[in-house]
N, C-alpha and C positions, 0 to 999 in steps of 0.2 A: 587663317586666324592668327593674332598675333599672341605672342606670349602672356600677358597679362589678362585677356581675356578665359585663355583656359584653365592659367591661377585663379580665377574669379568662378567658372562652372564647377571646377575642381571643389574648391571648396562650399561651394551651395549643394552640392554632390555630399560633399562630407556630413553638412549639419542636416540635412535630412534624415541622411542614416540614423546620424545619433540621435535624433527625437524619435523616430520610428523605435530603437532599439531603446531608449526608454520607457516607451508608452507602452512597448511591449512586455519590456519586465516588471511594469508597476503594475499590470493589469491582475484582478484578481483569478487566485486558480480558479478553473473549472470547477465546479460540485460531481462527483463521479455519483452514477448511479446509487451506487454500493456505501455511499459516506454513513447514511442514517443505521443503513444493515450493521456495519462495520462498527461504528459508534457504542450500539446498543449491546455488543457481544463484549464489548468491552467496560461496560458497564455496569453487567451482569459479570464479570471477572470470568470471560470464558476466553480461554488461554489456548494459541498454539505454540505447541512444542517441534521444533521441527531443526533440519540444517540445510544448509545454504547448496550444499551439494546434494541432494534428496530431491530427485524428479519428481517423486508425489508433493511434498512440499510445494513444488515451483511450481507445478500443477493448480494446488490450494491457492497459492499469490495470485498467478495469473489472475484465477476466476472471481477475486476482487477488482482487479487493476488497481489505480493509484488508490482505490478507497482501504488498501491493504494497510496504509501507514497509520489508521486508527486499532487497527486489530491488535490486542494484546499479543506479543509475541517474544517469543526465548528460542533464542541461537544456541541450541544445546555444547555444539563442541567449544565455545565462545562464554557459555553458563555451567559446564557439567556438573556440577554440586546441586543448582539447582532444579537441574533434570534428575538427578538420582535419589533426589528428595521426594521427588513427586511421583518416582516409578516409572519414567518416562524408559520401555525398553523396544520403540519403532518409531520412526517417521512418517508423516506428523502424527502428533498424537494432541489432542485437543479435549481437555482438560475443562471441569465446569465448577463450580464453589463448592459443589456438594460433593466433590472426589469422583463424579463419573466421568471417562475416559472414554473417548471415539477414538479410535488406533486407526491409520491407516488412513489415507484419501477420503474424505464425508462428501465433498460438494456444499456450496451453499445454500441448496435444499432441503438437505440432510441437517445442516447445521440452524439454518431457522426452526426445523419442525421438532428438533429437540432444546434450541436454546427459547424459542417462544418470540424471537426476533423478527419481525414483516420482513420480507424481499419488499421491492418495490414493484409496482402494480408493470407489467408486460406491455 
């Protein structure tokens, strides 16, 4: 094959990529199971308190996945004024409008049957 030829597959090589890698990042996210669960805790002003190094914590993220990024939350070493305000003295601690506090790993089982929040049907 001669030189200008593979200038020419080269770059048809190229402009594919970058439509593919377009199409890709314009596509809309996924809806994660957890969006609506997530949403509604937030809604209702149910707060976790937690820090980024706290394996229970990372525990509670996890068991959202990405639908985590609706959940009201506070980076206590990042906020501590306003964990000390609220009495935040464990990781996580998950905090409701009316002052009652779940200390400690809930699960989000735990956390619907006390916020009144639907999981999504299994």
């Amino acid at each position: 094959m001669n030189k200008k030829l593979l200038y020419i597959i080269g770059l048809i090589i190229l402009a594919l990529v970058i439509v593919a890698w377009y199409f890709y990042k314009s596509a809309p996210p996924a809806i994660s199971q957890y969006d609506d669960f997530a949403k509604c805790l937030a809604e209702k002003k149910v707060a976790m308190y937690g820090a980024d190094w706290c394996s229970h914590c990372q525990n509670e993220k996890r068991a959202f996945g990405s639908s985590f990024q609706f959940v009201s939350y506070v980076e206590c070493p990042k906020n501590p004024q306003a964990c000390l305000e609220k009495g935040v003295t464990g990781y996580p601690t998950w905090i409701f409008p009316d002052g009652k506090k779940l200390v400690g790993e809930q699960g989000i089982e735990k956390l619907s049957q006390e916020s009144g929040c639907q999981l999504p049907l299994k």
